[in-house]
C-alpha positions as CSV (number, residue, x, y, z in Angstrom):
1,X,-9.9,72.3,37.4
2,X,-13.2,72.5,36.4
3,X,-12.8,70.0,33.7
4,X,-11.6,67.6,35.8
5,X,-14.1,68.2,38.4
6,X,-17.0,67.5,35.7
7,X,-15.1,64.1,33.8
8,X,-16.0,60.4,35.1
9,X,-13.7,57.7,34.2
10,X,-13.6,55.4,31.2
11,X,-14.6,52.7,34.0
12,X,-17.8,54.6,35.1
13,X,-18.8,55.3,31.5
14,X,-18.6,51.5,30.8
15,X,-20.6,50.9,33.6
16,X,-23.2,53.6,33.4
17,X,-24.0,52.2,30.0
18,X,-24.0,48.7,31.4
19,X,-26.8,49.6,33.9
20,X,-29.0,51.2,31.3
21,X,-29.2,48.6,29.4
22,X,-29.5,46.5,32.6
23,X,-32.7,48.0,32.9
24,X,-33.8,47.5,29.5
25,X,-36.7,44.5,29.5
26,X,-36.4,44.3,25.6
27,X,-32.8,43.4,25.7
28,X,-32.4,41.5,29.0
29,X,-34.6,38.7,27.1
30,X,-34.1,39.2,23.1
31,X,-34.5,36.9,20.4
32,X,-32.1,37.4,17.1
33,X,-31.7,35.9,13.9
34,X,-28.3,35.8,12.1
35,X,-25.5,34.0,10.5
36,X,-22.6,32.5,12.3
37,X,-19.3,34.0,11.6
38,X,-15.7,33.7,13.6
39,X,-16.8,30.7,15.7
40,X,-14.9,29.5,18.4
41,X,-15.3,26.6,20.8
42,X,-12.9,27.8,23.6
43,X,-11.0,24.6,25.7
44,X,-13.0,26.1,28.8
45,X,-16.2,24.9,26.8
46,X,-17.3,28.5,26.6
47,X,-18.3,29.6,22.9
48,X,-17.5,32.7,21.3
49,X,-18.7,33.9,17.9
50,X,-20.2,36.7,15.9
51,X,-23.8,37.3,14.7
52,X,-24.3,38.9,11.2
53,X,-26.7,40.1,8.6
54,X,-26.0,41.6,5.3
55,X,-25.3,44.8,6.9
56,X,-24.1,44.8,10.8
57,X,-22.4,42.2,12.9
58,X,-22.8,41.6,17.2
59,X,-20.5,39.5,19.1
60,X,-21.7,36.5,21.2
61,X,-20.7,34.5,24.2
62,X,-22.7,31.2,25.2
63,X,-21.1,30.2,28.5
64,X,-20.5,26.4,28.8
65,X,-23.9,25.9,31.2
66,X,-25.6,26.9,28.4
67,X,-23.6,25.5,25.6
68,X,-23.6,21.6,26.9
69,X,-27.3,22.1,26.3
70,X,-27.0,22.2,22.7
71,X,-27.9,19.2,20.3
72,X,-25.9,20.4,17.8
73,X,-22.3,22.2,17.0
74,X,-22.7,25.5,15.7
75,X,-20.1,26.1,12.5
76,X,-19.1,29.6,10.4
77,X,-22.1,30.2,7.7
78,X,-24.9,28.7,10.0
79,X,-28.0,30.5,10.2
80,X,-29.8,31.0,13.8
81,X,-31.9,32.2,16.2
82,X,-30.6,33.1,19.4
83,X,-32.0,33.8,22.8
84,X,-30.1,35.7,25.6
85,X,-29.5,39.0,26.7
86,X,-27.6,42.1,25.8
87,X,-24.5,43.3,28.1
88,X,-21.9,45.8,27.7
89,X,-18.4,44.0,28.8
90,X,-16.9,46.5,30.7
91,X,-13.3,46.0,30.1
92,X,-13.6,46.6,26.4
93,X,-16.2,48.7,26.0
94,X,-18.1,46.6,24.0
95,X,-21.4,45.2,24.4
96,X,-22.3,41.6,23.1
97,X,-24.9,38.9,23.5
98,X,-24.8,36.7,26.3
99,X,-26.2,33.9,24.8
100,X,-28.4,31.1,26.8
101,X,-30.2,29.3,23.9
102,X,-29.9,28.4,20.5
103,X,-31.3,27.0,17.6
104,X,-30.4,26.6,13.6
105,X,-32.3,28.0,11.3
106,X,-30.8,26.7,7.9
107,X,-27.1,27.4,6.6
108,X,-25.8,30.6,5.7
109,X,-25.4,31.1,1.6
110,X,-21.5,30.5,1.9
111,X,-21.9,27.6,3.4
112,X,-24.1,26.2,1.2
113,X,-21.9,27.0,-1.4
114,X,-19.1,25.6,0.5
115,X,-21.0,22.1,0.5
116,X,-22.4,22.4,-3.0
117,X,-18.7,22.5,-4.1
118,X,-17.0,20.3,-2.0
119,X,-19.8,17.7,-3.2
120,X,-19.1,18.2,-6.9
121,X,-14.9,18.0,-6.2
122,X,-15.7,14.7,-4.4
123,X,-17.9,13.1,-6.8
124,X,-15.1,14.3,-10.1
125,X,-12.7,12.3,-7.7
126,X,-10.2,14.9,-6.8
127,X,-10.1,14.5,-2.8
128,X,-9.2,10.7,-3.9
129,X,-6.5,9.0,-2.0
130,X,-5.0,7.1,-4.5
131,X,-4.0,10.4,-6.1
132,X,-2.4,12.0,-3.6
133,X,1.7,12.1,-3.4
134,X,3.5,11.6,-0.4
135,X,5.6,14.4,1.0
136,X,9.6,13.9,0.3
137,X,10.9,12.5,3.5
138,X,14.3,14.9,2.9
139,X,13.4,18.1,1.2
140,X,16.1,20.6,0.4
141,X,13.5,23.4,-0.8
142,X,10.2,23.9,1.0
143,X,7.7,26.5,-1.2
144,X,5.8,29.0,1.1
145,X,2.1,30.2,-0.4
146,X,1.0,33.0,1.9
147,X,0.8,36.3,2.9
148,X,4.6,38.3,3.2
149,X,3.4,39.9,6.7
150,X,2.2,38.6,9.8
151,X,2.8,35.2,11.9
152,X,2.3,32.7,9.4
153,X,5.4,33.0,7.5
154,X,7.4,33.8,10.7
155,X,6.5,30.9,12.6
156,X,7.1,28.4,9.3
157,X,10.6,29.8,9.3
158,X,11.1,29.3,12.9
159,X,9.7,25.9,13.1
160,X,12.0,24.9,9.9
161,X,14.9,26.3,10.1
162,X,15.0,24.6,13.8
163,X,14.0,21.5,13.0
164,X,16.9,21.4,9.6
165,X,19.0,24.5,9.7
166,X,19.8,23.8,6.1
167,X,16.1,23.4,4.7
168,X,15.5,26.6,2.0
169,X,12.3,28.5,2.0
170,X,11.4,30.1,-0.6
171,X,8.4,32.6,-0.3
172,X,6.0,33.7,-3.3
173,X,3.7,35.9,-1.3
174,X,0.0,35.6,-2.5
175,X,-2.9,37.4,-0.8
176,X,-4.6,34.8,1.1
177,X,-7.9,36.7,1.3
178,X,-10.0,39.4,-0.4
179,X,-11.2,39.3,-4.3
180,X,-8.9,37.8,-6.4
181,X,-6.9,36.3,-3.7
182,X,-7.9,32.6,-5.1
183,X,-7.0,33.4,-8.9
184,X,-3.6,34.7,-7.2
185,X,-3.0,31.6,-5.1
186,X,-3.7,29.2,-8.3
187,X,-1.1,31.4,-10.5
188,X,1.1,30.8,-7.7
189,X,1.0,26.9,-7.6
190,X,1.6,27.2,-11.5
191,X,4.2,29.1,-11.2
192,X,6.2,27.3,-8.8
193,X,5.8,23.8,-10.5
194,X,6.2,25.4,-13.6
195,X,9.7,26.7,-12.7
196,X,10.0,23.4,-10.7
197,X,10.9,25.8,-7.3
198,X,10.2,23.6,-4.5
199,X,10.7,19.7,-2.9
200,X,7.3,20.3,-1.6
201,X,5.0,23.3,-0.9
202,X,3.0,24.8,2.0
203,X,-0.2,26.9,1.4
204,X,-0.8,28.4,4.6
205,X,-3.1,31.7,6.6
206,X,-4.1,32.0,9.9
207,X,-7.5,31.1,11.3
208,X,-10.6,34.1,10.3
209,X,-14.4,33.2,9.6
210,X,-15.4,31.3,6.4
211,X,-15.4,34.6,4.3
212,X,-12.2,35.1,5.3
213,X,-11.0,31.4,4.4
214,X,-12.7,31.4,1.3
215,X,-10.1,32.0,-1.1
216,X,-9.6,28.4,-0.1
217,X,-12.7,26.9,-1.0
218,X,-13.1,28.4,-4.4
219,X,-12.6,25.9,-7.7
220,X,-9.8,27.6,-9.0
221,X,-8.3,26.6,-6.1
222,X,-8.7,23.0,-5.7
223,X,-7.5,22.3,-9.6
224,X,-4.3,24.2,-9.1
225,X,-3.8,22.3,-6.3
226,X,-4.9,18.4,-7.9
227,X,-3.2,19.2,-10.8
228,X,0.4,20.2,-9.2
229,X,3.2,18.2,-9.6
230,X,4.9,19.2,-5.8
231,X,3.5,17.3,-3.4
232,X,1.1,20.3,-1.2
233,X,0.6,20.6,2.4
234,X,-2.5,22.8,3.3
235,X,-2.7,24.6,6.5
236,X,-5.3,27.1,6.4
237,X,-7.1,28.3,10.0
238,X,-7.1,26.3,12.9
239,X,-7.4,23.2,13.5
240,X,-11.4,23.2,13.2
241,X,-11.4,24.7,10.3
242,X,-12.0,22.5,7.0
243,X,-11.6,24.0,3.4
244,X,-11.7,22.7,0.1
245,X,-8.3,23.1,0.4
246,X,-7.5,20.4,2.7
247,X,-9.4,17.9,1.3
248,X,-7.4,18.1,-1.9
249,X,-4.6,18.9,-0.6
250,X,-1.8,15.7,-0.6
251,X,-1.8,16.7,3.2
252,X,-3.9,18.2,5.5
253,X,-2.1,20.4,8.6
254,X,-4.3,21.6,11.5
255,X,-1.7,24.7,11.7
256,X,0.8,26.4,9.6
257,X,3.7,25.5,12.5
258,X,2.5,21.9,12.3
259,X,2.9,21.9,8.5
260,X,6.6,23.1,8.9
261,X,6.8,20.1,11.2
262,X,5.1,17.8,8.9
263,X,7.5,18.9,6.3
264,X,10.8,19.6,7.5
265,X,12.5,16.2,9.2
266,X,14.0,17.0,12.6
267,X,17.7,16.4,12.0
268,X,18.1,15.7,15.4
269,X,15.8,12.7,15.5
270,X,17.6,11.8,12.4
271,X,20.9,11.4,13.4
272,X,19.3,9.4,16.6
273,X,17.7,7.2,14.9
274,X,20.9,6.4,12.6
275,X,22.6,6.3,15.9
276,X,20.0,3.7,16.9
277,X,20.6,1.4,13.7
278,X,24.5,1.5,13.8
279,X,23.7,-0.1,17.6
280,X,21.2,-2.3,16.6
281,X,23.7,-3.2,13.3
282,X,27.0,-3.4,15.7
283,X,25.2,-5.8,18.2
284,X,23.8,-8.0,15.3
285,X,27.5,-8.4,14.0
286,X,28.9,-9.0,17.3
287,X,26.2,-11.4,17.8
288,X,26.5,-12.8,14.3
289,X,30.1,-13.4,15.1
290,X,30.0,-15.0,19.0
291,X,27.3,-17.4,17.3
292,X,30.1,-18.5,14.5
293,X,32.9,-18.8,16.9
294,X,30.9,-20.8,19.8
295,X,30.0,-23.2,16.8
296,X,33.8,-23.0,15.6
297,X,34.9,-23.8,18.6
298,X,32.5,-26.7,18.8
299,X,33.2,-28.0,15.7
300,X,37.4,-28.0,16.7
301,X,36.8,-29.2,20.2
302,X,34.7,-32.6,18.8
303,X,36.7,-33.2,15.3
304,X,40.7,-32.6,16.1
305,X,41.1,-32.0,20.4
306,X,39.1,-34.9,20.7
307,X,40.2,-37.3,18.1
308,X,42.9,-35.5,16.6
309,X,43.9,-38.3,14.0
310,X,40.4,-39.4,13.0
311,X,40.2,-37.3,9.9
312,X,43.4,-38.4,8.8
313,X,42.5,-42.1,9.1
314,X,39.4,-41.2,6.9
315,X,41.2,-39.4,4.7
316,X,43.4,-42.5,4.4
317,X,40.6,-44.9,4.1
318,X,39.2,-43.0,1.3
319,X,42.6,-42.8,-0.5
320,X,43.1,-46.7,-0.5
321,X,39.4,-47.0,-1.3
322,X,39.8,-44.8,-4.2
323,X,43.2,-46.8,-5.0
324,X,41.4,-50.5,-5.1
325,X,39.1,-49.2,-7.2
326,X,41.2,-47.4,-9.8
327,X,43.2,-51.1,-9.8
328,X,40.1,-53.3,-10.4
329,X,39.2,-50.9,-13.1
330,X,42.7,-51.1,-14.5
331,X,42.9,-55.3,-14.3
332,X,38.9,-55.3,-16.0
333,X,40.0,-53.1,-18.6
334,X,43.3,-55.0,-19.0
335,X,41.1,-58.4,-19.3
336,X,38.5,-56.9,-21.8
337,X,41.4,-56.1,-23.9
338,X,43.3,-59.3,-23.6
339,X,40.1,-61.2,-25.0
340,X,39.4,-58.9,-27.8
341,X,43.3,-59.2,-28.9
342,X,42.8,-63.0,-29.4
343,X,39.7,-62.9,-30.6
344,X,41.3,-60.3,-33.6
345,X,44.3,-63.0,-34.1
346,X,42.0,-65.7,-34.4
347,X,39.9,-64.0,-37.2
348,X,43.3,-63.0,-38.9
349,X,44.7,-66.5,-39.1
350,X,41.8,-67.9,-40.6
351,X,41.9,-65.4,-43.2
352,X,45.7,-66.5,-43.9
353,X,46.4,-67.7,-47.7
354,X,48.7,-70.4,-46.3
355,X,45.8,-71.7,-44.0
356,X,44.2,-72.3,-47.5
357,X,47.3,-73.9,-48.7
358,X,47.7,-76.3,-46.2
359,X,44.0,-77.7,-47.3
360,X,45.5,-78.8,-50.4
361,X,45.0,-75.5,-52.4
362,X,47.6,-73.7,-54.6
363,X,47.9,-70.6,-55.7
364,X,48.5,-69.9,-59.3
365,X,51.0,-66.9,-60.5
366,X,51.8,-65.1,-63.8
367,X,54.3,-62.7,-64.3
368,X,53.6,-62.0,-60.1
369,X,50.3,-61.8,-60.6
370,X,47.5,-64.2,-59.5
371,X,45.4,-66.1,-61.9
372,X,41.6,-66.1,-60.9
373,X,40.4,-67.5,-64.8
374,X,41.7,-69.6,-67.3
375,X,41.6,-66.9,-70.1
376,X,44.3,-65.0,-68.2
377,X,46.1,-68.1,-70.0
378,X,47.2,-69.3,-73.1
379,X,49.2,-72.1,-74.6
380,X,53.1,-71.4,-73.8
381,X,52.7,-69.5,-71.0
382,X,54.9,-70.0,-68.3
383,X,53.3,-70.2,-65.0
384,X,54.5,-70.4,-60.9
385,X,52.7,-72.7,-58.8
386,X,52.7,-72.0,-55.3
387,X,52.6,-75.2,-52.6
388,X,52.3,-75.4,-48.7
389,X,55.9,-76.7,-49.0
390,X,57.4,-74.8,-51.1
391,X,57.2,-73.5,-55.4
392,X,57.3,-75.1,-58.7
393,X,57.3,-73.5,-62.1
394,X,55.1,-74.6,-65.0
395,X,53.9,-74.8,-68.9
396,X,50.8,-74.2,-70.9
397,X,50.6,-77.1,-73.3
């Protein structure tokens, strides 16, 4: 009992501290220098962020009264000087700066690493779109690059496995901070194109400050990923967070669950939209086919229910064309030939031998052969002579 009458409670503790400090004048109105680390713009517009040095860290909060001030965004690795005052929140026990102005004092070293980097990768041309792959639009295998604990994993496997409960992941945990983390993520995208594991593959963490996230922005990093065969989808931190990664990356998602969406092909929307273009296909071919029958039924209702014996007339008037001409042909031929035939008998007569008798020529024989020259002769010889009227036989004297 006489513990209990001499204890306060946690609350009374948190807010004994509170007041001294309260009553502090150095820290109700301080001015520190640091570098930005874990920054977060909350939807409320309040801001929330730490404050380090090379050796100790403060958290901050910069309400949104004070915050639409600002002429500038603060980002992880900026450097700054900010005014406010120091207040223990009494809920956590923690005590923080309450931020009411600040102003930049340069970037942090990270971050002008960061930029120095991402510079060099941009001018050598590997953030270029013309290089990156498109993601499969049906993957059957989708490769996983993170850490084997914690929500990252989890919520890809969620999102995927709803969205296409046949999908595969395959997992090749990787530390996705830390030393060495970025040589370990690298011989990871090796090895999975190398052994050709995946349709496409997902290099994913949760949000953290930019020395968390900097396994991602290291060079290593960004070759693995230009030089892989799989198409890559990067979703490391939130959604304001930017590293190397992303930029060279063949697809950039603001989370890991939104890269499991950008991935995997809902196979309900799927089998929708095939739904929707069987439809659309049925009505154009019951369409297609209403046009062809109105225009059939046109085409019967003018040509046979309305004159039902006009296309045979035609058909008989081309039929008796077609026969008068195939007779004129016949009676011009028949007339060609008729004048060639006498022409041919004409020509054959006057080459006849009794044509030349009945001029008053004869034709001379020996032994039935004709005599052309008078030294086929010879005195004695008997000779025929033949007339137009008829034959007489003769002597060589």
């Amino acid at each position: 009992m006489k513990y209990a009458d001499m204890a306060i409670t946690v609350s009374s503790l948190n807010e004994y501290i509170k007041n001294k400090i309260a009553d502090d004048e150095y820290l109700n109105n301080i001015l520190v220098k640091g570098e930005i680390s874990n920054f977060k713009n909350h939807y409320t517009g309040h801001m929330y962020f730490t404050l380090k040095d090379e050796n100790s860290l403060i958290k901050c909060i910069m309400f949104k009264s004070y915050a639409q001030k600002l002429h500038f965004m603060p980002k992880d690795g900026m450097k700054v000087f900010v005014f406010g005052g120091v207040s223990v929140f009494e809920r956590d026990g923690v005590y923080q700066i309450y931020v009411k102005a600040m102003e930049e004092d340069g970037l942090g070293d990270l971050y002008t690493k960061y930029q120095k980097l991402k510079n060099e990768l941009e001018q050598k041309g590997l953030f270029d779109e013309e290089h990156k792959m498109s993601i499969p639009k049906m993957p059957k295998v989708i490769g996983v690059l993170t850490s084997q604990t914690g929500s990252v994993i989890k919520d890809i496997i969620n999102v995927s496995t709803r969205r296409n409960p046949n999908v595969v992941i395959r997992l090749l945990p990787v530390p996705v901070q830390g030393e060495g983390a970025a040589e370990k993520i690298a011989d990871g995208i090796q090895y999975m194109n190398h052994n050709k594991l995946a349709d496409v593959l997902i290099i994913a963490r949760g949000g953290g400050s930019l020395e968390d996230l900097w396994p991602f922005n290291e060079e290593v990093v960004a070759h693995s990923i230009y030089n892989s065969e799989i198409p890559i989808i990067s979703a490391v931190g939130h959604e304001t967070d930017f590293t190397i990664s992303d930029f060279v990356a063949d697809l950039r998602a603001p989370t890991p669950s939104a890269a499991a969406e950008l991935a995997v092909p809902d196979m309900y929307e799927v089998k929708q939209k095939i739904l929707v273009y069987q439809n659309r296909l049925r009505m154009a071919l019951l369409k297609k086919v209403e046009v062809m029958k109105l225009r059939y039924e046109k085409t019967l209702s003018s040509f046979v229910f309305k004159e039902p014996t006009r296309k045979i007339q035609e058909n008989y008037i081309q039929v008796d064309n077609q026969i008068k001409q195939l007779q004129n042909l016949i009676t011009s031929k028949k007339e060609k030939e008729q004048t060639r035939y006498m022409k041919l008998v004409a020509k054959l007569d006057a080459y006849s031998p009794l044509k030349t008798l009945a001029r008053g020529y004869s034709i001379t024989q020996k032994d039935g052969k004709i005599i052309k020259s008078q030294e086929e002769l010879k005195q004695g010889d008997l000779i025929d002579i033949r007339l137009l009227d008829g034959e007489r036989q003769a002597k060589i004297i």
